[in-house]
Each structure stands twice: as structure tokens, then as C-alpha cells.
C-alpha positions in Angstrom: 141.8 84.0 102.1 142.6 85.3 98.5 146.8 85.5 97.5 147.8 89.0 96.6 151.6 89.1 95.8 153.7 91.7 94.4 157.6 91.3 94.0 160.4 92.6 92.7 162.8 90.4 91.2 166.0 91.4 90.2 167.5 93.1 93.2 168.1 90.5 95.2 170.4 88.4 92.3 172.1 91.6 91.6 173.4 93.1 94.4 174.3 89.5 95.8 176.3 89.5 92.7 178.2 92.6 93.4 178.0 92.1 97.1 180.1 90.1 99.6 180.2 92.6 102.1 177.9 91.6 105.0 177.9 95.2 106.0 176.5 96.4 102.7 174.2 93.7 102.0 172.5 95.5 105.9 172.3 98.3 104.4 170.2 97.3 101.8 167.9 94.9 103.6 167.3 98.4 105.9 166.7 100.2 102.4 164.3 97.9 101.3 162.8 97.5 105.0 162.0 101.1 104.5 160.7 100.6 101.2 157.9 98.1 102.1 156.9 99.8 105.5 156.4 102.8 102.9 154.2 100.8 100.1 152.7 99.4 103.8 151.8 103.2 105.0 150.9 104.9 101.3 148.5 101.7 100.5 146.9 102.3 104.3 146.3 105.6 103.9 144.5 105.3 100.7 142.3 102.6 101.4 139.0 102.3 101.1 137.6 102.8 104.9 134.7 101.4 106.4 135.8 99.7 109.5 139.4 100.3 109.2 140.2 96.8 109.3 141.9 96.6 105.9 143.8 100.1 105.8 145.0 98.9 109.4 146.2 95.1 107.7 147.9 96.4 105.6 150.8 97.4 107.8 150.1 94.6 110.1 151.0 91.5 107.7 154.5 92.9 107.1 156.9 90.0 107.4 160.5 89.8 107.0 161.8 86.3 105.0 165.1 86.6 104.5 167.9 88.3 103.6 166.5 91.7 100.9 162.9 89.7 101.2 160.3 91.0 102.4 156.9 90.5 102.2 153.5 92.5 102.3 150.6 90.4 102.8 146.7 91.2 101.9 145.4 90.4 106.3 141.4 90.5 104.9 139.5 88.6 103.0 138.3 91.3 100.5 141.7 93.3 100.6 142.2 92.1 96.3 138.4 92.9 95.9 138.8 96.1 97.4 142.2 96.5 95.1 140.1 95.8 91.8 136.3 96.4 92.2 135.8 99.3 95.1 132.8 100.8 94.0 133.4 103.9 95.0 136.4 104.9 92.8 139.1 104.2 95.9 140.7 101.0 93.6 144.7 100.6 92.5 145.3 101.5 96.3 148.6 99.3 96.5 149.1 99.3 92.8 149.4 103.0 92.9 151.5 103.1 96.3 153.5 100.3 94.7 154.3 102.3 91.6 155.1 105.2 93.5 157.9 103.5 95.9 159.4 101.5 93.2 160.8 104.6 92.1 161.8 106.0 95.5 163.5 102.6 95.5 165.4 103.2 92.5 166.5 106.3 94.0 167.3 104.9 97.4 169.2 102.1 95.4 171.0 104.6 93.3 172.1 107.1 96.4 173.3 104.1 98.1 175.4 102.8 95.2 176.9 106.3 94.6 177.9 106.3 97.6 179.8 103.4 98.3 181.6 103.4 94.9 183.0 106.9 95.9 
């Protein structure tokens, strides 16, 4: 099976950085939760579709592995194929999701921090 990985570094170092507060470092591991299971949903319901095997994946190989890490993993064997070389023009199906929820996760990340340095 072929490795598709997307992070984001950066995050993680920085808030542990400002953050000691066990409480706080929840909240964000729930933010970020959200975040994925939302790349998870917006790549799903673009997709290409022919069996629904691959939009229903891409939920499915959601794992938590630690603390703020989560992962999103491809659960076919043509899930990057799909990503690059659809022939029907449905390509960039996580890279578009992806680019989309890194800036609700800038938001999310900003609300949050507004409101605990109030």
C-alpha cells in the first residue's frame, strides 16, 4: 500500500512551548480532533466514487498518536493515484480539503488563543 502523509509541523512545538496547562493542551488536541475528522469528511465527500470504498476510507483510517497528533491515513491502494491522476477531473481531493481546513485551523487556533489570554 502506497504512503500518503500530510502534516503540520509547527503547532505541536509551539503551543507545548506556551503550554503547561493540562487543561489547555485538551482543548487543543479536541481542536485539532475536529480539524482532521473535518479534512476526513470534506476529502470523503469529494472523492472520486465508484465503489465507495475510498470516499468511505478516508474517515475510517483516522488514528489518534499522541498528544495534538493525529493522523489521516490513505485505507486503499489507489487512494494517491486517485489524489494525482483521476481521469475524470475529481483530483486534489484531500489537497483541496486540506487547504481549506488549514485555515479553519488557523481560525480555530486563533479564537482559542483570544480567548484564554482574555
Amino acid at each position: 500500500m502506497a504512503k500518503f502523509k500530510i502534516t503540520i509541523d509547527g503547532v505541536d512545538s509551539t503551543i507545548r512551548r506556551k503550554l503547561t496547562d493540562a487543561k489547555a493542551r485538551n482543548e487543543l488536541d479536541a481542536i485539532i480532533m475536529t480539524s482532521i475528522n473535518n479534512l476526513g469528511q470534506k476529502a470523503a465527500q469529494r472523492a472520486p466514487v465508484d465503489t465507495g470504498r475510498l470516499r468511505n476510507s478516508l474517515m475510517a483510517y483516522i488514528e489518534k498518536r499522541g498528544e495534538m497528533n493525529w493522523v489521516m491515513k490513505e485505507g486503499t491502494e489507489y487512494t494517491v493515484y486517485q489524489e494525482y491522476n483521476n481521469p475524470n477531473g475529481k483530483q486534489a481531493f484531500i489537497r483541496t480539503s486540506l487547504y481549506e481546513e488549514v485555515e479553519n485551523l488557523k481560525r480555530e487556533l486563533h479564537m482559542w488563543k483570544r480567548k484564554k489570554t482574555r
